[in-house]
C-alpha positions as CSV (number, residue, x, y, z in Angstrom):
1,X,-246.2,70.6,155.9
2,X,-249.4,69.1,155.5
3,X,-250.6,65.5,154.3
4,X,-251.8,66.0,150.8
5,X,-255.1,65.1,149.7
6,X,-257.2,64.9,146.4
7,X,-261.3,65.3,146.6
8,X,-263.0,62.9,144.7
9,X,-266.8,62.9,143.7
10,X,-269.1,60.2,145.3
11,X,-272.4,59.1,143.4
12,X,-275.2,58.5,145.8
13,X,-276.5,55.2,144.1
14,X,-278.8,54.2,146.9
15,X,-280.9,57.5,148.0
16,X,-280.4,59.5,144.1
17,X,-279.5,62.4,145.7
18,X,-278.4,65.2,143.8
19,X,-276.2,66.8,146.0
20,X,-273.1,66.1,145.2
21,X,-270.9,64.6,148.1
22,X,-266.9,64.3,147.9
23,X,-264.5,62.0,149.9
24,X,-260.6,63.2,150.9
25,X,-258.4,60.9,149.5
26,X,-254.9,61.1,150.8
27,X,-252.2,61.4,148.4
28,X,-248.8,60.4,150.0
29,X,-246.0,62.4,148.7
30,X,-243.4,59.7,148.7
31,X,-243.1,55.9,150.7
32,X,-240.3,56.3,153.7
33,X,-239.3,52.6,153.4
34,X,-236.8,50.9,156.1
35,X,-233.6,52.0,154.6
36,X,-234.9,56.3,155.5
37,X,-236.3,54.6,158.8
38,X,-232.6,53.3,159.5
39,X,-230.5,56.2,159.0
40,X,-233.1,58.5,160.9
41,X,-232.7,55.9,163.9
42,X,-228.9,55.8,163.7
43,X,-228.7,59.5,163.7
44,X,-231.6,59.8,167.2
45,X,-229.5,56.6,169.0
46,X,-226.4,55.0,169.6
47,X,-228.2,52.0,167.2
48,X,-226.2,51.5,163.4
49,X,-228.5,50.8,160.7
50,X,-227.7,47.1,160.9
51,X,-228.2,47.4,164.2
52,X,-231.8,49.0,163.3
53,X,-232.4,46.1,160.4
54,X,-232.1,42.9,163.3
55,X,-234.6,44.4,165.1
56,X,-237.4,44.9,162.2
57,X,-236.2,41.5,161.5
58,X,-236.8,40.1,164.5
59,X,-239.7,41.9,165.6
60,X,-241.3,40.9,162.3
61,X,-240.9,37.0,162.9
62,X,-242.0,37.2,166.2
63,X,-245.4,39.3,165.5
64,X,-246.1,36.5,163.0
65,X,-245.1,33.5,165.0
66,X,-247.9,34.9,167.8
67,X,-250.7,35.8,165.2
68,X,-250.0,32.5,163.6
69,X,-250.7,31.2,167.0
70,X,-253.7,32.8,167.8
71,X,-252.7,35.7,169.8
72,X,-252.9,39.7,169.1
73,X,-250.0,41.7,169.4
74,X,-249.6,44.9,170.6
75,X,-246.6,47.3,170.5
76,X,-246.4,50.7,173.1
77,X,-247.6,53.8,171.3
78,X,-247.9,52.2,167.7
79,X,-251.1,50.2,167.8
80,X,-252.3,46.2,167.7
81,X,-251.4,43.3,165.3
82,X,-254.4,41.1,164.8
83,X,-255.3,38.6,161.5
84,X,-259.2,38.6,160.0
85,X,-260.5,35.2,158.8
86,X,-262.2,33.8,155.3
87,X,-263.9,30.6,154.6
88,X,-261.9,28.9,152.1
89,X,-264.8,26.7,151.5
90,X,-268.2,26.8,152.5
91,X,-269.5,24.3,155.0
92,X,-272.7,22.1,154.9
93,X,-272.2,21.1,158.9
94,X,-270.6,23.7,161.8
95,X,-270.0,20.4,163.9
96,X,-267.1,19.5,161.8
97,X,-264.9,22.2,160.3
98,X,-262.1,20.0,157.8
99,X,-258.7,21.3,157.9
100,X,-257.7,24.1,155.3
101,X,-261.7,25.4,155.7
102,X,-261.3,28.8,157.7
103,X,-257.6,30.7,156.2
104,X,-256.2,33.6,157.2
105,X,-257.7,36.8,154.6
106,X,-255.7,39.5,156.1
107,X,-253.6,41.5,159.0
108,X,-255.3,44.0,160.7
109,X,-253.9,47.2,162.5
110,X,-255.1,49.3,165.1
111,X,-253.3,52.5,165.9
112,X,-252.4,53.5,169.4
113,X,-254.4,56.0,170.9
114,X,-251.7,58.2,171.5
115,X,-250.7,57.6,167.9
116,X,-254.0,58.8,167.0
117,X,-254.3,61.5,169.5
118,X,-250.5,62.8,167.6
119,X,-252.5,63.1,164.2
120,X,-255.9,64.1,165.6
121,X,-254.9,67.9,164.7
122,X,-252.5,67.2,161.5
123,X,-253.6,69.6,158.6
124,X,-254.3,68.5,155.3
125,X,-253.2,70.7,151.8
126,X,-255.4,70.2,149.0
127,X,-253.2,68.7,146.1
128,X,-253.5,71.2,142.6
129,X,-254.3,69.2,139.5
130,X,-251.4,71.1,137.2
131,X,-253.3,69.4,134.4
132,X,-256.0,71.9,135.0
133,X,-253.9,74.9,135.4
C-alpha cells in the first residue's frame, strides 16, 4: 500500500508557458489520531493506553515549556521542534523593540534523517476520480 496522491494542474503565471506542469498532492486515506496510536503501542509493549496517553501528555508540555523558552527540541529518529516568528506590529526604531512586538506565527518540524531516509523509497498510487469513470 501506497500513499495516495491526486495531480493537480499548475498555471505558469510568471514565464506564460504553455506547457502544462502538474504538482502531486497527497491525499491521506484517513487521520490515525492518538487513540489508533495507543492501542498499536499497548499491543508492541508492556505500556496500557493510559499509560501511552501520560506520556503524549507530558512530552507535549514539556516541548512547549522549552520552545516557549527559546530552545529547539529534538526527539531521536522523529525530527526537531522549533517556533517561526511574526511582527505583530511594525517598528519605526530596531533599538527598542516594545513588548508584545515580535509573536510567535507558527511551530516548525523537521523530520529525522532516518525518518526521511524510511520514506525516501515509499511508492505513491495515483487516486481515480470515480466521478470521471
Amino acid at each position: 500500500m501506497g500513499i495516495p496522491y491526486k495531480l493537480v494542474r499548475v498555471n505558469d503565471n510568471i514565464t506564460h508557458n504553455t506547457k502544462p506542469r502538474y504538482l502531486a498532492i497527497p491525499k491521506p486515506r484517513t487521520n490515525i489520531d492518538t487513540e489508533i496510536l495507543k492501542e498499536e503501542i499497548n499491543v508492541m509493549s508492556s505500556f496500557t493506553p493510559a499509560d501511552v496517553q501520560g506520556v503524549i501528555d507530558n512530552l507535549a508540555h514539556l516541548i512547549t515549556k522549552y520552545l516557549a523558552n527559546g530552545h529547539t527540541v529534538t526527539l531521536d529518529g522523529i525530527g526537531t521542534f522549533g517556533v517561526t516568528a511574526r511582527m505583530a506590529k511594525e517598528l519605526d526604531n530596531t533599538d527598542y523593540v516594545p513588548p508584545g512586538t515580535i509573536k510567535v506565527k507558527s511551530v516548525s518540524f523537521r523530520p529525522a534523517a532516518g525518518m526521511k531516509n524510511k520514506l525516501r523509497d515509499v511508492l505513491f498510487e495515483k487516486v481515480v476520480d470515480k466521478k470521471k469513470i
